[in-house]
C-alpha positions in Angstrom: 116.5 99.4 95.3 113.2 99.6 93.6 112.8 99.0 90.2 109.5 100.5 88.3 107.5 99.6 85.1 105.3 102.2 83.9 102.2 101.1 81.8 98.8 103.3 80.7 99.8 106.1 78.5 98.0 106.3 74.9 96.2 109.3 72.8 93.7 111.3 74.3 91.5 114.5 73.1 91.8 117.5 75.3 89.7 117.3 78.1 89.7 113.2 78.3 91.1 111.4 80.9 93.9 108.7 81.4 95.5 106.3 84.3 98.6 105.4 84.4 100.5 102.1 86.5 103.3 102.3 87.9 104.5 98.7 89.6 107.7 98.1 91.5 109.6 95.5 92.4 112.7 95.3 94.6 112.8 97.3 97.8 109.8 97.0 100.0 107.4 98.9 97.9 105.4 99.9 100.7 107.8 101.4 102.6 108.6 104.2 100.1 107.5 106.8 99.0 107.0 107.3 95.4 106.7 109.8 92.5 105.5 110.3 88.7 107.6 112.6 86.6 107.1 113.8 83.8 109.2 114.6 80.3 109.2 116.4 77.4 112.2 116.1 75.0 114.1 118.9 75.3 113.5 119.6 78.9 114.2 118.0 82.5 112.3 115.6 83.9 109.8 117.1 86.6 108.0 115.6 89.3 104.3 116.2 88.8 102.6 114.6 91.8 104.0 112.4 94.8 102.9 110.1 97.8 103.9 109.5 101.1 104.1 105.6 102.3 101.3 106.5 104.0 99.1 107.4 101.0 99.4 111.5 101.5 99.9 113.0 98.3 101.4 116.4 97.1 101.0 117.9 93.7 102.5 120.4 91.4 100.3 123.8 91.0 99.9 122.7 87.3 98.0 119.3 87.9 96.6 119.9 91.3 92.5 119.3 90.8 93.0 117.3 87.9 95.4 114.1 89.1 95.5 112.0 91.7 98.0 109.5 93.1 96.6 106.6 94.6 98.4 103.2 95.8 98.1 100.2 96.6 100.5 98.7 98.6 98.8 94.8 98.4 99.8 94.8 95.0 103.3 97.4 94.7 101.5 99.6 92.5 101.0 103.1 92.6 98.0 105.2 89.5 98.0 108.6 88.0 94.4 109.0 87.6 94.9 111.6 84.8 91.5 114.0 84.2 90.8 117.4 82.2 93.5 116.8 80.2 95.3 119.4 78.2 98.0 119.3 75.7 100.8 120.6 77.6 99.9 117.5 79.7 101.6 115.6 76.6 105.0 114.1 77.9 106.7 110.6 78.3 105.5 109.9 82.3 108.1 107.8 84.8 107.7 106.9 88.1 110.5 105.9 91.2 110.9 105.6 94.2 111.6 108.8 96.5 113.6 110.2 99.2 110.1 112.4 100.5 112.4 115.3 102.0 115.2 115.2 100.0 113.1 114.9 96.7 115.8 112.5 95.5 115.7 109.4 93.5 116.2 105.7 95.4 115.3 103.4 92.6 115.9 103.0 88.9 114.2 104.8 86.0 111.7 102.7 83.8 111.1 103.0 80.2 108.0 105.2 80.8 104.9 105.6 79.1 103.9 108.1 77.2 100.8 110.2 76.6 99.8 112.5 74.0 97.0 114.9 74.0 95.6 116.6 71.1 92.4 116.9 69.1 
């Protein structure tokens, strides 16, 4: 199983920029593909952008143009290169491992990190 420690968030204006770090441990990192979610309280948690082992990325309609997904599989760690930020962006953000097709979970859930976004 991998396990994943999410560092990055902080306070941003609208329109700044943020990455987050998401490093695993475990499970060969390299051969999974992996996810960020994202939370607000009150709601579910929602995937906002994933990536193939392979380094193919999808994204949610919301954030597509403004995030990206890199990895890097030398070091188990995957980025959310945040950018245009807007306050609805604001959430506590998690990353796991995936099941690509099934959308499922395979690892366990971090403590996250959170990011807020106002002026």
């Amino acid at each position: 199983q991998v396990q994943s420690v999410e560092s990055g968030g902080g306070s941003v204006q609208p329109g700044g920029s943020l990455r987050l770090s998401c490093t695993a441990s475990g499970s060969i990192f390299a051969t999974n593909a992996m996810a960020w979610y994202r939370q607000i309280p009150g709601s579910e948690r929602e995937m906002v952008a994933r990536i193939t082992s392979g380094g193919s990325p999808d994204y949610v309609v919301s954030v597509k143009g403004r995030y990206a997904i890199p990895r890097d599989n030398a070091k188990n760690t995957m980025y959310l290169q945040m950018n245009t930020l807007k306050p609805e962006d604001a959430a506590t953000y998690y990353c796991n491992a995936i099941d690509w097709a099934a959308r499922t979970i395979r690892g366990s859930w971090g403590q996250g990190t959170q990011v807020t976004v106002s002026s």
